[in-house]
C-alpha positions in Angstrom: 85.1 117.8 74.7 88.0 119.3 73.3 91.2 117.5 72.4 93.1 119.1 75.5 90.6 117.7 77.7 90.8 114.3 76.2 94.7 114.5 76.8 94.4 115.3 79.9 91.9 112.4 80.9 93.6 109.5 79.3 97.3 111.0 80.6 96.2 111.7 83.6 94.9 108.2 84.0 97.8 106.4 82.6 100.3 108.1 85.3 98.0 107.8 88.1 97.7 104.0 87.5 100.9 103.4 86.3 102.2 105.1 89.7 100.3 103.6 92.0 101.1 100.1 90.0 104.6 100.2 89.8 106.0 102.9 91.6 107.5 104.9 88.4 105.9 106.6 85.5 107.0 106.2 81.9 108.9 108.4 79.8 106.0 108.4 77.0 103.5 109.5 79.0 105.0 113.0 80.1 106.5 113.2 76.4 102.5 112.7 75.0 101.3 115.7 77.2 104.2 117.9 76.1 104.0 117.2 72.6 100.1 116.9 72.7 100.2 120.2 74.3 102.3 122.2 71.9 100.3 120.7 68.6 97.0 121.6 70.3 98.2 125.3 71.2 99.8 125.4 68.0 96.4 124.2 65.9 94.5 126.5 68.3 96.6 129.2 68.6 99.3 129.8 66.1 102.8 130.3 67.2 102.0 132.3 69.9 100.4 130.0 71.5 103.1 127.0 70.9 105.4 128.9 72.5 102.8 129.9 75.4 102.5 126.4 75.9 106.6 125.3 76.2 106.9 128.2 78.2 103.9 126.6 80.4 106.1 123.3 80.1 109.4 124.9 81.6 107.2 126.5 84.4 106.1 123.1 85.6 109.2 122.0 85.4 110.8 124.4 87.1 108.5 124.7 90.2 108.5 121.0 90.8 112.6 120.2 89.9 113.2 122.0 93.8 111.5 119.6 95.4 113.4 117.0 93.0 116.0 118.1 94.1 115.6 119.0 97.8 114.9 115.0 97.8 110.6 115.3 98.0 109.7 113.7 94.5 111.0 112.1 91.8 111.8 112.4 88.5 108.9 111.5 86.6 106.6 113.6 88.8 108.8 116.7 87.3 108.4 115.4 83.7 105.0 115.0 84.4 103.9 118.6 85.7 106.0 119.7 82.7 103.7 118.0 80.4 101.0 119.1 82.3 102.3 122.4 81.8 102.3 122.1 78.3 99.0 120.7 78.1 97.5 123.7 80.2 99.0 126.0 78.1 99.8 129.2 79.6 102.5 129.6 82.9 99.5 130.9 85.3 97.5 127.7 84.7 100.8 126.0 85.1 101.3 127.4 88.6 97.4 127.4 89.3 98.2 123.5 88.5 101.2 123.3 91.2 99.2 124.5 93.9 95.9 122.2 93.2 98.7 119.7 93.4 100.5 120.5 96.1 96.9 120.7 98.3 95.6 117.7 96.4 99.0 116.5 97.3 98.4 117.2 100.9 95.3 115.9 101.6 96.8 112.6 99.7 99.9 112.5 101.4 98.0 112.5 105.4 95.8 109.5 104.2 98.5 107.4 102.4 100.3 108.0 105.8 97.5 107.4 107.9 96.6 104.4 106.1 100.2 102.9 106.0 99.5 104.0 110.4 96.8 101.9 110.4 98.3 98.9 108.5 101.6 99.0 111.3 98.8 99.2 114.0 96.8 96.3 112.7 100.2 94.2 111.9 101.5 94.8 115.6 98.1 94.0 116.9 98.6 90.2 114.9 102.0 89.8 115.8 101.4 90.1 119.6 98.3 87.5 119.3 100.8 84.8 117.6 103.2 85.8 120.6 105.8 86.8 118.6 106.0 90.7 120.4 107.1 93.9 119.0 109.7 95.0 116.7 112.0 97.4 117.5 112.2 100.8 116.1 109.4 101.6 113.5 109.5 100.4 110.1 110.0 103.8 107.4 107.0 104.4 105.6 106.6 104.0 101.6 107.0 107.3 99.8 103.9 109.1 98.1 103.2 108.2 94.7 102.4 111.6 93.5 101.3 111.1 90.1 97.4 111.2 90.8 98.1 114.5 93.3 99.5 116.3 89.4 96.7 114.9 87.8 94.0 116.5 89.9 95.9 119.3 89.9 96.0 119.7 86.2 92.5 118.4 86.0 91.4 121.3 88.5 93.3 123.9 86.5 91.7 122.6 83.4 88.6 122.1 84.8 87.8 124.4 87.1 86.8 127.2 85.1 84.8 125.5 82.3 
């Protein structure tokens, strides 16, 4: 297993946890995968392919700061992809990555939704038993952590063709 995949792996894992923990994902973790990224394209590569790989790094930044900014993710989901990016190496596996993620993304997004559904259903359900009737208006759903939709993303851009 290669270094890139190893990187990948254990990145991927730390942002998917720590998101799901806590909500947010640390600075180190995206500045590992971009850094990781550029010495491995570098060591494998040359110069050509460091600079391949922070161009890869501004691609996944760039496609995912819209949504950033139209409101739809957060910061350290933009970081992330850009590590990603950098990790994947070229700007086509860089965008292959931001459409795994936004279908992974998809699919993740209808069952956190569904599942925070359920959760209203089942707490309506109790509070009518103890008598205490229905709340009015609906209660705004959580946003999506998205960290684990970039990591199978990348993961499937990595992956896929090995």
């Amino acid at each position: 297993m290669s270094g890139q995949s190893v990187l990948a792996i254990l990145l991927g894992l730390a942002a998917s946890v720590e998101d799901l923990a806590f909500r947010r994902i640390s600075n180190w973790i995206p500045a590992c995968a971009l850094v990781g990224g550029v010495i491995y394209h570098l060591s494998t590569s040359g110069w050509r392919g460091a600079a391949s790989s922070v161009l890869a790094a501004i691609t996944g930044f760039a496609v995912f700061l819209v949504f950033y900014c139209l409101g739809g993710m957060g910061g350290g989901d933009v970081k992330l992809m850009a590590g990603f990016g950098a990790l994947l190496g070229t700007a086509g596996r860089s965008m292959e990555a931001a459409l795994w993620t936004a279908a992974v993304g998809g699919l993740l997004a209808l069952a956190w939704l569904g599942a925070a559904k359920l959760k209203a259903v089942a707490s309506g359900w109790r509070r009518g038993a103890n008598g205490e009737g229905n709340k009015a208006g609906g209660e705004r759903p959580e946003s999506v952590p998205y960290a684990p939709a970039i990591t199978l993303g990348a993961w499937l851009a990595l992956f896929a063709k090995s």
